[in-house]
mmCIF file of the N, C-alpha and C atoms, coordinates in Angstrom:
data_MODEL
# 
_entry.id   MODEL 
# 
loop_
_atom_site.group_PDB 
_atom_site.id 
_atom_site.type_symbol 
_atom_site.label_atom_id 
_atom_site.label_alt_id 
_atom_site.label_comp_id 
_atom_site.label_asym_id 
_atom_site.label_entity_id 
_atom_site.label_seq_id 
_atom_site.pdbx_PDB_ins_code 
_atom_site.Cartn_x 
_atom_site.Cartn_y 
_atom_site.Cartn_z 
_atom_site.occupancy 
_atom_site.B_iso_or_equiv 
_atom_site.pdbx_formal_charge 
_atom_site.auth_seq_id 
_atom_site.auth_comp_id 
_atom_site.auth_asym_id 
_atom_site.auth_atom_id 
_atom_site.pdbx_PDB_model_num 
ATOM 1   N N  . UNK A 1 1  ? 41.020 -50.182 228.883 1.00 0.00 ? 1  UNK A N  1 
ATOM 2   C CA . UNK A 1 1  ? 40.014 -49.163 228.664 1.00 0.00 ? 1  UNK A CA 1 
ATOM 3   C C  . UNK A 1 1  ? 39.429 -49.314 227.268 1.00 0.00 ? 1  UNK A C  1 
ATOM 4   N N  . UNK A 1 2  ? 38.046 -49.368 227.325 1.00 0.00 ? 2  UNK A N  1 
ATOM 5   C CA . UNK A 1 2  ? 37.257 -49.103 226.046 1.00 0.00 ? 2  UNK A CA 1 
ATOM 6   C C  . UNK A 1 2  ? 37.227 -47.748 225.481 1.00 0.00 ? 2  UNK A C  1 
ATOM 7   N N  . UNK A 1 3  ? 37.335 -47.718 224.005 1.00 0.00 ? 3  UNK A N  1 
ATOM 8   C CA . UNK A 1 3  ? 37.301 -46.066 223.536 1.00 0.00 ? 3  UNK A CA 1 
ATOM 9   C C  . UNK A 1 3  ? 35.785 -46.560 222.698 1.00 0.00 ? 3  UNK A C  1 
ATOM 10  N N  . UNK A 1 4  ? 34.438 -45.596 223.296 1.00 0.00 ? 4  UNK A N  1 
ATOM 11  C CA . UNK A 1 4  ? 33.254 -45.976 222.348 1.00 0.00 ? 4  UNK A CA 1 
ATOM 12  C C  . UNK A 1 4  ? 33.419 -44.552 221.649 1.00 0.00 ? 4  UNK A C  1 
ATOM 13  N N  . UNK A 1 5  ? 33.391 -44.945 219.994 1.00 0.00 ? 5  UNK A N  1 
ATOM 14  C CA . UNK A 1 5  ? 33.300 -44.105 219.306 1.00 0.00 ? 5  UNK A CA 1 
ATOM 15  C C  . UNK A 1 5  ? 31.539 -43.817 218.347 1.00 0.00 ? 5  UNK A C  1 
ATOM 16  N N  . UNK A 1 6  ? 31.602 -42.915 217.585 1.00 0.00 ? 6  UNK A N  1 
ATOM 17  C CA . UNK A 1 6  ? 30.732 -42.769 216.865 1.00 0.00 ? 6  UNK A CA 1 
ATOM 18  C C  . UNK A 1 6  ? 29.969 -43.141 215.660 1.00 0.00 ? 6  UNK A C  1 
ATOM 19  N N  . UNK A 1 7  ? 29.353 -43.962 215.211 1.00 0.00 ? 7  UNK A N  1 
ATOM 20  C CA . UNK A 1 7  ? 29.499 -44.840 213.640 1.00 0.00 ? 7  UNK A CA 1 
ATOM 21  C C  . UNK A 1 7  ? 28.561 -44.152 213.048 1.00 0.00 ? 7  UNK A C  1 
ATOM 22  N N  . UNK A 1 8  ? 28.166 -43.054 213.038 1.00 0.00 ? 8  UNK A N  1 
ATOM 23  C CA . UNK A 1 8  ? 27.464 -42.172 211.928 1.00 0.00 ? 8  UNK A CA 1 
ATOM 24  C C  . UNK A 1 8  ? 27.541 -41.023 212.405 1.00 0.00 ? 8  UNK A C  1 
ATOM 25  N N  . UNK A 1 9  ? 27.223 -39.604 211.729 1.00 0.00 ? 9  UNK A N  1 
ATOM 26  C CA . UNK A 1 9  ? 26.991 -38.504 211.642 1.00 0.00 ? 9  UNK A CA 1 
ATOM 27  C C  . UNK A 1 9  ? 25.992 -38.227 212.624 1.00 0.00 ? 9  UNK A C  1 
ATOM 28  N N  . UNK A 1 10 ? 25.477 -37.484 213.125 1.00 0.00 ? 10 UNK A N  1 
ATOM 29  C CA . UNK A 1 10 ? 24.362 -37.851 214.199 1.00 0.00 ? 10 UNK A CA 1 
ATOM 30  C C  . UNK A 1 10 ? 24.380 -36.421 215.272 1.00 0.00 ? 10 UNK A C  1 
ATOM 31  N N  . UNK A 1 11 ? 23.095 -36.337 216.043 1.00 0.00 ? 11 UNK A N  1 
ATOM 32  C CA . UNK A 1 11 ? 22.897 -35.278 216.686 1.00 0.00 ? 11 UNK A CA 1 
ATOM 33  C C  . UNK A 1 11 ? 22.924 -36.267 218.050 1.00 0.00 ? 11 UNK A C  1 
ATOM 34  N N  . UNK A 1 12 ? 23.239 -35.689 219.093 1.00 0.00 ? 12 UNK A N  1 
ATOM 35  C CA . UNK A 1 12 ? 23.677 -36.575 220.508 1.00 0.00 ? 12 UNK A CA 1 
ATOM 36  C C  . UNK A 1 12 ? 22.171 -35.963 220.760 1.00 0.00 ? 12 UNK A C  1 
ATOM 37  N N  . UNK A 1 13 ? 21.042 -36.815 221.269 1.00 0.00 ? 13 UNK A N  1 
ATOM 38  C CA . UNK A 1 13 ? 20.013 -36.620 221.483 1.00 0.00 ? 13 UNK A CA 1 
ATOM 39  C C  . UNK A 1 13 ? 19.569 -36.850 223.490 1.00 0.00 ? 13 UNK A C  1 
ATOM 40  N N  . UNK A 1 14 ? 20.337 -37.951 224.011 1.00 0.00 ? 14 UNK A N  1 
ATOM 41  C CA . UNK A 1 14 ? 20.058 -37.906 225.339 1.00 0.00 ? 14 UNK A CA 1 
ATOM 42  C C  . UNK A 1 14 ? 21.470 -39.006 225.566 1.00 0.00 ? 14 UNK A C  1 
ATOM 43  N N  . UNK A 1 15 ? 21.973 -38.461 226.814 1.00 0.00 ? 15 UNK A N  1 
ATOM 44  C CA . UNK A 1 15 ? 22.951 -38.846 227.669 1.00 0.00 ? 15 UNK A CA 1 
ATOM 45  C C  . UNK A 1 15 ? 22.356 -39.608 228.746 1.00 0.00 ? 15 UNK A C  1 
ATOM 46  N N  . UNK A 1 16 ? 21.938 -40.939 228.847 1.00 0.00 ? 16 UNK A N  1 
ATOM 47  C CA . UNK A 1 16 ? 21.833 -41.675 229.717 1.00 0.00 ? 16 UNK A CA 1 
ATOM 48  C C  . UNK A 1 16 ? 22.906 -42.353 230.550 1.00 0.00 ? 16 UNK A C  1 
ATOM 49  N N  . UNK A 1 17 ? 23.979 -42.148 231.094 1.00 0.00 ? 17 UNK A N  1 
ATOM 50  C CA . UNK A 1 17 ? 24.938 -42.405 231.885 1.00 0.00 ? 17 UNK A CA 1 
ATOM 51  C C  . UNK A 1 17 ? 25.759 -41.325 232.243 1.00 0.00 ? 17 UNK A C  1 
ATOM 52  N N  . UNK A 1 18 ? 26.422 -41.078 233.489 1.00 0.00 ? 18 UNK A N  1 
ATOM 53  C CA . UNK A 1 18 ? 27.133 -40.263 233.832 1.00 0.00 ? 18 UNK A CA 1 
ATOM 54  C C  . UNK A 1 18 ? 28.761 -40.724 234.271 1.00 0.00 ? 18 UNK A C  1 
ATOM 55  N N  . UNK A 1 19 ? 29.712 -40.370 234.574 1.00 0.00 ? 19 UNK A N  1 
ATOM 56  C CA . UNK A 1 19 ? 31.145 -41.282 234.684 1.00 0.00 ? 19 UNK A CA 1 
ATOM 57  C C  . UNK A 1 19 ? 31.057 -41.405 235.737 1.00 0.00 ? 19 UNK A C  1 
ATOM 58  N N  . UNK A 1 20 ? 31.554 -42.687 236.426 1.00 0.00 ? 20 UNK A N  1 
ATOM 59  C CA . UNK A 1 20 ? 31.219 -43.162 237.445 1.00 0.00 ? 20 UNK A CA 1 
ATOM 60  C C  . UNK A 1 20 ? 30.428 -44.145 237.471 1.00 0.00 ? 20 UNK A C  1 
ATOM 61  N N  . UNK A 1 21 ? 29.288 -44.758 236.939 1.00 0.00 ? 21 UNK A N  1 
ATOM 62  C CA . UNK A 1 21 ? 28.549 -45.216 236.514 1.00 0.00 ? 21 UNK A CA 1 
ATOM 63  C C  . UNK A 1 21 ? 28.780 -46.409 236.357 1.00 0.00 ? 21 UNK A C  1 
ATOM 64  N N  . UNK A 1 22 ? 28.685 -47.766 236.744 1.00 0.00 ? 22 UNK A N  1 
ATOM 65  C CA . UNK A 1 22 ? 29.255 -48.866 236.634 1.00 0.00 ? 22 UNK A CA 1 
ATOM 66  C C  . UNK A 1 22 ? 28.157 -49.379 235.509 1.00 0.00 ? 22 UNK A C  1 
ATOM 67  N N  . UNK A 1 23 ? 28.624 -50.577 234.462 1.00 0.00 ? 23 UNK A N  1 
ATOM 68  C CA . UNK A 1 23 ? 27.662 -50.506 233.474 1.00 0.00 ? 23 UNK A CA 1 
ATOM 69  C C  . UNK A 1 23 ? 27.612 -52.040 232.881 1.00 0.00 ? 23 UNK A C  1 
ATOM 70  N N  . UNK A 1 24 ? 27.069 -52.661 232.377 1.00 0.00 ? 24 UNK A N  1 
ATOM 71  C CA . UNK A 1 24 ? 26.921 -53.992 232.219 1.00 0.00 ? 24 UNK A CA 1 
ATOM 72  C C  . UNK A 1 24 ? 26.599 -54.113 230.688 1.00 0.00 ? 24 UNK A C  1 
ATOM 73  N N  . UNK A 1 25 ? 26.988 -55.096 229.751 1.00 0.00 ? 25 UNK A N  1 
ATOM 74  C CA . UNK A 1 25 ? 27.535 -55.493 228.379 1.00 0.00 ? 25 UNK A CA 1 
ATOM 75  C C  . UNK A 1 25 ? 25.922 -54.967 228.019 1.00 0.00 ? 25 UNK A C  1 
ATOM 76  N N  . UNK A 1 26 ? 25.482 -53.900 227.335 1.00 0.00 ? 26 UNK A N  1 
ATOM 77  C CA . UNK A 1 26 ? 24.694 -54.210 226.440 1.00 0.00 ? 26 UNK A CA 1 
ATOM 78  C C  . UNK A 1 26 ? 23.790 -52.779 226.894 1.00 0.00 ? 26 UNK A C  1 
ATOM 79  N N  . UNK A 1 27 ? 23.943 -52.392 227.991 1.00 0.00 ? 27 UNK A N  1 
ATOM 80  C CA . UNK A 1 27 ? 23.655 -50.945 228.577 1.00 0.00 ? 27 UNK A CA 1 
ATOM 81  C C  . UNK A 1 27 ? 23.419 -50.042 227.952 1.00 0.00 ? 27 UNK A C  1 
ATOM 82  N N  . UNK A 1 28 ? 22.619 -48.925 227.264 1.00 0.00 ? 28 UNK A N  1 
ATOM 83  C CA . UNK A 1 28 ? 22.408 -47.494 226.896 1.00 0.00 ? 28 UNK A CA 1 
ATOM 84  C C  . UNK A 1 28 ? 23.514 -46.925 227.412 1.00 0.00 ? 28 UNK A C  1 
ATOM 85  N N  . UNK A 1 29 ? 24.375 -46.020 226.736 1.00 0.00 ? 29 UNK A N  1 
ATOM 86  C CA . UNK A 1 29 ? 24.953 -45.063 227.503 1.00 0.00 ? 29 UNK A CA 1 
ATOM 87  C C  . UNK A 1 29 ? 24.369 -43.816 226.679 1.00 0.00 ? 29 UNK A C  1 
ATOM 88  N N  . UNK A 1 30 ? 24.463 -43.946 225.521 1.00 0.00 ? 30 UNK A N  1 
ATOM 89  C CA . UNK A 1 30 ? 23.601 -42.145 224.998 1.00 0.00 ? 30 UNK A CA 1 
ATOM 90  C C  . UNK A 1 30 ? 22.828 -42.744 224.017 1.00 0.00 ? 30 UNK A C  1 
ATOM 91  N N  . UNK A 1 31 ? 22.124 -42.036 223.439 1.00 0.00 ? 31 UNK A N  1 
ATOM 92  C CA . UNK A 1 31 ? 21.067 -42.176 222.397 1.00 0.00 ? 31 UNK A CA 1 
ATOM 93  C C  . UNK A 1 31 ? 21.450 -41.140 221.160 1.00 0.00 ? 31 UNK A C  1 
ATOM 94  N N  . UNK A 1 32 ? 21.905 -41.698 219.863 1.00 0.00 ? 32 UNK A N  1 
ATOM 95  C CA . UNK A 1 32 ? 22.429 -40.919 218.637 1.00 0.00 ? 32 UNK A CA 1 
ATOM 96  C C  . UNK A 1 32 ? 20.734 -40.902 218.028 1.00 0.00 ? 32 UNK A C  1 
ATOM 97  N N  . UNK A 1 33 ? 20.164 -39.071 217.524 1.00 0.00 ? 33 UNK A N  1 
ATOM 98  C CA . UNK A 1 33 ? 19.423 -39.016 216.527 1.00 0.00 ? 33 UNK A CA 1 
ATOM 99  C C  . UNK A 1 33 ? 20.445 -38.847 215.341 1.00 0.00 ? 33 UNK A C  1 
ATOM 100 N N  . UNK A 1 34 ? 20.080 -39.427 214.034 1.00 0.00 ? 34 UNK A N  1 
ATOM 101 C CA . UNK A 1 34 ? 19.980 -39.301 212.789 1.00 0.00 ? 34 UNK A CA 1 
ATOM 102 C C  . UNK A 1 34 ? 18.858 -39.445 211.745 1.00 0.00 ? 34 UNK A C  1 
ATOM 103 N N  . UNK A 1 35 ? 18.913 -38.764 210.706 1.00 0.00 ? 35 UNK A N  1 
ATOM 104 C CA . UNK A 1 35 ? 17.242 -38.579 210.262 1.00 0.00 ? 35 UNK A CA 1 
ATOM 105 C C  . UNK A 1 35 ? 16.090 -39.209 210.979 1.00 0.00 ? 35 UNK A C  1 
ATOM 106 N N  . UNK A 1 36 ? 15.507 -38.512 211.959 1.00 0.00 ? 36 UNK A N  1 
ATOM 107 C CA . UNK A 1 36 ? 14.198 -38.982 212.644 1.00 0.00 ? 36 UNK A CA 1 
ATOM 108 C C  . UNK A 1 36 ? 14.598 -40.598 213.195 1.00 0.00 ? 36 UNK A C  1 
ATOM 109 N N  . UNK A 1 37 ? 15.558 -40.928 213.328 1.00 0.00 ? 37 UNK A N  1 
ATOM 110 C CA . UNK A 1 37 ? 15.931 -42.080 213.964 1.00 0.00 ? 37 UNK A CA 1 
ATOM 111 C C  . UNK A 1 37 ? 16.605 -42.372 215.001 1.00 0.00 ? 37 UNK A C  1 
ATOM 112 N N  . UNK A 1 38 ? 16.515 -42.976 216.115 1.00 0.00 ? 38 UNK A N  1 
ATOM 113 C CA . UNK A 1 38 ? 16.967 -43.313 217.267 1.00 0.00 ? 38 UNK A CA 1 
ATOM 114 C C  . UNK A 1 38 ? 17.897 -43.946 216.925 1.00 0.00 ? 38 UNK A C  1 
ATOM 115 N N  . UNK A 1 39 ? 19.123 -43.481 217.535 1.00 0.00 ? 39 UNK A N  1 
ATOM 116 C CA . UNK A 1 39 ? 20.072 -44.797 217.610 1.00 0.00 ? 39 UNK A CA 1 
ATOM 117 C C  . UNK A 1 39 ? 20.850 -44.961 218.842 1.00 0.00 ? 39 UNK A C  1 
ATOM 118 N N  . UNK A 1 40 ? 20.779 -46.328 219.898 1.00 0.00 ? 40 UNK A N  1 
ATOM 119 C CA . UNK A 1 40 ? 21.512 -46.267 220.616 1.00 0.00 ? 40 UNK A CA 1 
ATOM 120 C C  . UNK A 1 40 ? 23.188 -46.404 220.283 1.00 0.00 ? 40 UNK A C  1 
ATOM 121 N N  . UNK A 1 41 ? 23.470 -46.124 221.595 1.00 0.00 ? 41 UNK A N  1 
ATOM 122 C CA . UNK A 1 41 ? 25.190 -46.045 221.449 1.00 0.00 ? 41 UNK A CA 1 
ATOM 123 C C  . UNK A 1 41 ? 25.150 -47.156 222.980 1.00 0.00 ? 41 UNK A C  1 
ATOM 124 N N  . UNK A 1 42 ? 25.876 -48.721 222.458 1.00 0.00 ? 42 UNK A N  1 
ATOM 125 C CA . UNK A 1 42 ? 25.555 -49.566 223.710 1.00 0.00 ? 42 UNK A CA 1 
ATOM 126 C C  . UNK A 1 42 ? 26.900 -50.086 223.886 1.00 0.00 ? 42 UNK A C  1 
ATOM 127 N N  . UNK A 1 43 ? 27.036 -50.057 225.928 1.00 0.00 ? 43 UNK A N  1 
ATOM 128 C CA . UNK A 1 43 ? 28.246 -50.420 225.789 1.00 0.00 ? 43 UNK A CA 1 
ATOM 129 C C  . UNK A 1 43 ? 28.786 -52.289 225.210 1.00 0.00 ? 43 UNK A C  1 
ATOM 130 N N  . UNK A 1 44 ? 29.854 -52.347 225.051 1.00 0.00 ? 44 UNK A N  1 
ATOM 131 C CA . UNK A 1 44 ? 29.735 -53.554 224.838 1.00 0.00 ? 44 UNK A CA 1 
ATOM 132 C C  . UNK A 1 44 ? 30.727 -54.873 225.496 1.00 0.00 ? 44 UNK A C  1 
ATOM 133 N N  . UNK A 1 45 ? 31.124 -54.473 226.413 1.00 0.00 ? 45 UNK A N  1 
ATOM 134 C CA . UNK A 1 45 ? 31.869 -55.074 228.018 1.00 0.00 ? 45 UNK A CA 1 
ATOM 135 C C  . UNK A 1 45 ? 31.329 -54.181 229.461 1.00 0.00 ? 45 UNK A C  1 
ATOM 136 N N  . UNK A 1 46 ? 31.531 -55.152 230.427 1.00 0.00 ? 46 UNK A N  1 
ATOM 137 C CA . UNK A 1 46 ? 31.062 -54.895 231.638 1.00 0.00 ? 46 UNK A CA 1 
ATOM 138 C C  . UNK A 1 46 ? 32.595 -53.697 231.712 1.00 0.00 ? 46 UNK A C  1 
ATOM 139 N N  . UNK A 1 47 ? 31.542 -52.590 232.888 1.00 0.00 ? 47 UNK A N  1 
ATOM 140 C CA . UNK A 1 47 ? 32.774 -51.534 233.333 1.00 0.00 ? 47 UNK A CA 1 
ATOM 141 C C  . UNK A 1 47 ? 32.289 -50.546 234.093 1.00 0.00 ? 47 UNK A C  1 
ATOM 142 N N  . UNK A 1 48 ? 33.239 -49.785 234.435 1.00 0.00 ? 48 UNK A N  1 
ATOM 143 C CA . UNK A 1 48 ? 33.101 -47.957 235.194 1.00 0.00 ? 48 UNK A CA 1 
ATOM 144 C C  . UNK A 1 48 ? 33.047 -46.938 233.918 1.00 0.00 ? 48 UNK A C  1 
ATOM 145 N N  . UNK A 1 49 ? 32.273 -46.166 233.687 1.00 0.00 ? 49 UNK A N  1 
ATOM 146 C CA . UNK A 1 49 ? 31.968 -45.381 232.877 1.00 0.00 ? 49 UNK A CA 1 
ATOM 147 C C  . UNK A 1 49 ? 33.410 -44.319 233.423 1.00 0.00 ? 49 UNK A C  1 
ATOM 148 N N  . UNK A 1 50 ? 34.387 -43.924 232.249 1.00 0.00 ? 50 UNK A N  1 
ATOM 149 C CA . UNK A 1 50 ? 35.364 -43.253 233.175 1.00 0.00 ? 50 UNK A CA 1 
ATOM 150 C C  . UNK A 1 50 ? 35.163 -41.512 232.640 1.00 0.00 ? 50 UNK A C  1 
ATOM 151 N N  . UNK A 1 51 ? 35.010 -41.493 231.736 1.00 0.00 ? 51 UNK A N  1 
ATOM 152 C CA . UNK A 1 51 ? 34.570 -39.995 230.973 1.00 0.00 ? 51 UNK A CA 1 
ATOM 153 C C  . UNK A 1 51 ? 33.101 -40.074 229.907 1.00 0.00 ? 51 UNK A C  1 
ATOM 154 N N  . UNK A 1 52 ? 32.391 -38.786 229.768 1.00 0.00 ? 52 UNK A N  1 
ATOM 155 C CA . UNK A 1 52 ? 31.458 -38.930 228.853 1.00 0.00 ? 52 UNK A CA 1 
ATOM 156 C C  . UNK A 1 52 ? 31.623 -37.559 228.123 1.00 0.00 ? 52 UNK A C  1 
ATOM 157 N N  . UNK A 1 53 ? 32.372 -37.746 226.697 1.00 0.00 ? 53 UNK A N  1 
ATOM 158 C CA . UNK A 1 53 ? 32.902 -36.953 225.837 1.00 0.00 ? 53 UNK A CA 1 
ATOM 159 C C  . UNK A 1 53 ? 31.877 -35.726 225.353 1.00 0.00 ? 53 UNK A C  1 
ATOM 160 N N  . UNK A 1 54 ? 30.254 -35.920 225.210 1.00 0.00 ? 54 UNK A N  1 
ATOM 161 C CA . UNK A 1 54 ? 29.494 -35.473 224.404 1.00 0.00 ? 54 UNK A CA 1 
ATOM 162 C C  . UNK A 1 54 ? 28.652 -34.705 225.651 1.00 0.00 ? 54 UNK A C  1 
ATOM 163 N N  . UNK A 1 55 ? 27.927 -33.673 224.989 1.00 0.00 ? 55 UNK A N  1 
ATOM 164 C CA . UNK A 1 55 ? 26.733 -33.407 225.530 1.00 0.00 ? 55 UNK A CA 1 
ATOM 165 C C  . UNK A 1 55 ? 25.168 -33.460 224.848 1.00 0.00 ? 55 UNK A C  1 
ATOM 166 N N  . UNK A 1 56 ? 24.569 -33.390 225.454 1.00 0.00 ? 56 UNK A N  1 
ATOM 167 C CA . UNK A 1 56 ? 22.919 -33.322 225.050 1.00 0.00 ? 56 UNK A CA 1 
ATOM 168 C C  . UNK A 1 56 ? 22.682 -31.986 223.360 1.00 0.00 ? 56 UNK A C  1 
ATOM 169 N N  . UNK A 1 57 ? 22.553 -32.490 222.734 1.00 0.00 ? 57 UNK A N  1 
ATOM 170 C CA . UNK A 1 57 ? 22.748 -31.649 221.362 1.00 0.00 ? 57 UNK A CA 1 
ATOM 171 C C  . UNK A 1 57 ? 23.820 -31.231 220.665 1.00 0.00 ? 57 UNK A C  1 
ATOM 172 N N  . UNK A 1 58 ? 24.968 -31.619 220.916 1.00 0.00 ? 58 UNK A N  1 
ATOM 173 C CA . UNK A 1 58 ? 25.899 -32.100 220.358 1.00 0.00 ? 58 UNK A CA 1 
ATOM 174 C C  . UNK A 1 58 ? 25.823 -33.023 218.839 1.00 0.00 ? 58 UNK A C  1 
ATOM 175 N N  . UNK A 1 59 ? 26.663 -32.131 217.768 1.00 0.00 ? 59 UNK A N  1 
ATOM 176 C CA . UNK A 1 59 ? 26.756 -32.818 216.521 1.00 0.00 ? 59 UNK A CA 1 
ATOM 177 C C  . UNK A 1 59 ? 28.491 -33.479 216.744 1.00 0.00 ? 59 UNK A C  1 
ATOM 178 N N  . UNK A 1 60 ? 27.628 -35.084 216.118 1.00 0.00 ? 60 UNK A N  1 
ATOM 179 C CA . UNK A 1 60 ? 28.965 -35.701 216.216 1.00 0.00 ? 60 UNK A CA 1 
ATOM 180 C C  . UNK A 1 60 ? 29.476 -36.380 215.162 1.00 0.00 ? 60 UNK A C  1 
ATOM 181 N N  . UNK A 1 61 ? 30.826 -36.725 214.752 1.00 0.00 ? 61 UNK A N  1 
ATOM 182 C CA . UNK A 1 61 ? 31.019 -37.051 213.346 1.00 0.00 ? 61 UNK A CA 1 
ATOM 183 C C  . UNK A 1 61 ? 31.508 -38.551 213.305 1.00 0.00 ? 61 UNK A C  1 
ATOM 184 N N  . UNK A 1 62 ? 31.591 -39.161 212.075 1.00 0.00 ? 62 UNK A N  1 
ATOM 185 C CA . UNK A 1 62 ? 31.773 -40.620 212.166 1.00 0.00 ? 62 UNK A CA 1 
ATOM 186 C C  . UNK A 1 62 ? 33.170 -40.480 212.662 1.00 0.00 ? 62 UNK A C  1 
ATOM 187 N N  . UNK A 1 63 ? 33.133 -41.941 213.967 1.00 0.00 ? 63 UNK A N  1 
ATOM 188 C CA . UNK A 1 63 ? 34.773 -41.560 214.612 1.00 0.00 ? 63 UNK A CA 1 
ATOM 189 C C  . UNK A 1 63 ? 35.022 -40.991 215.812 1.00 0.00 ? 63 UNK A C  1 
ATOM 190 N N  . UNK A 1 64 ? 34.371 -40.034 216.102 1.00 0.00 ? 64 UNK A N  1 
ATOM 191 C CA . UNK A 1 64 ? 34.470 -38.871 217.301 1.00 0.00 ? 64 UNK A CA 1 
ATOM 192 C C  . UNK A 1 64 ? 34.456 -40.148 218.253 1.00 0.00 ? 64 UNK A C  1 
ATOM 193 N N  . UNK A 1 65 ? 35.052 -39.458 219.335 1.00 0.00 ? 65 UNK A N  1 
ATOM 194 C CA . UNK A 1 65 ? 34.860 -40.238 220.548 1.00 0.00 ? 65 UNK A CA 1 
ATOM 195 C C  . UNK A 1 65 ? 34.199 -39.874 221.733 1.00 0.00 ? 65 UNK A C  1 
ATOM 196 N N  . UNK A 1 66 ? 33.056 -41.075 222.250 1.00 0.00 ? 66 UNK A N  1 
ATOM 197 C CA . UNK A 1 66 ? 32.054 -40.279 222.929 1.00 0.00 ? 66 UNK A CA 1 
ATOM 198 C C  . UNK A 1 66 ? 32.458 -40.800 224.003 1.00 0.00 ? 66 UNK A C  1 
ATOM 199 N N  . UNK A 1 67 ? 32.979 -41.510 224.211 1.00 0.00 ? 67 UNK A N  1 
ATOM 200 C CA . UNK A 1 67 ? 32.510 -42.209 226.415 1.00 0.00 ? 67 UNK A CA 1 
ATOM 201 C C  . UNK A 1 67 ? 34.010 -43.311 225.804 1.00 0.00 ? 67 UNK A C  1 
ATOM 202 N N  . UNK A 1 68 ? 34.772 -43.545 227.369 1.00 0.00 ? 68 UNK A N  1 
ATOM 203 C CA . UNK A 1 68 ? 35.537 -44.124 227.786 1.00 0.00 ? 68 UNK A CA 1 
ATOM 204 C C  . UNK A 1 68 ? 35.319 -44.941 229.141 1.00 0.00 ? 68 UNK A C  1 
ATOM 205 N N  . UNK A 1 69 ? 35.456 -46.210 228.728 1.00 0.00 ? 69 UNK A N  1 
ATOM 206 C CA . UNK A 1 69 ? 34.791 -46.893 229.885 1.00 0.00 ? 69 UNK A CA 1 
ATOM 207 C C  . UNK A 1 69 ? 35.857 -48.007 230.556 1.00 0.00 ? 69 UNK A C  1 
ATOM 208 N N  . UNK A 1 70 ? 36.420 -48.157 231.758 1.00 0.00 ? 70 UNK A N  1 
ATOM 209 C CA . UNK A 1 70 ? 37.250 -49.025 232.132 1.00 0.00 ? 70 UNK A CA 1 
ATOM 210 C C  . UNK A 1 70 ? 36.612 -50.692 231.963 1.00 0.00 ? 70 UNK A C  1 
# 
């Protein structure tokens, strides 16, 4: 199991995957805003999306853990 965590401070701006979700190396799973900036959150091995930690406006901190993916 993959643990995708958080690498900046950041407002969870859109949840593009749901668990269950089978997902391929390089995939969107959420989209981090930080100052007026997009940042994806991408997976980075093929898998089943098994949990998705965050919701839509959600503040998240460096570290937190957002999505677990088999």
């Amino acid at each position: 199991m993959a643990e995708i965590r958080a690498e900046i401070v950041a407002n969870v701006w859109k949840v593009t995957a749901q668990p269950g979700d089978t997902v391929a190396a390089g995939d969107t799973l959420l989209i981090l805003e930080s100052m007026k900036m997009e940042i994806p959150v991408l997976v980075e091995d093929p898998g089943t999306i098994v949990d998705i930690l965050v919701n839509e406006g959600d503040v998240v901190q460096e570290g937190d853990l957002l999505a677990v993916v088999e």
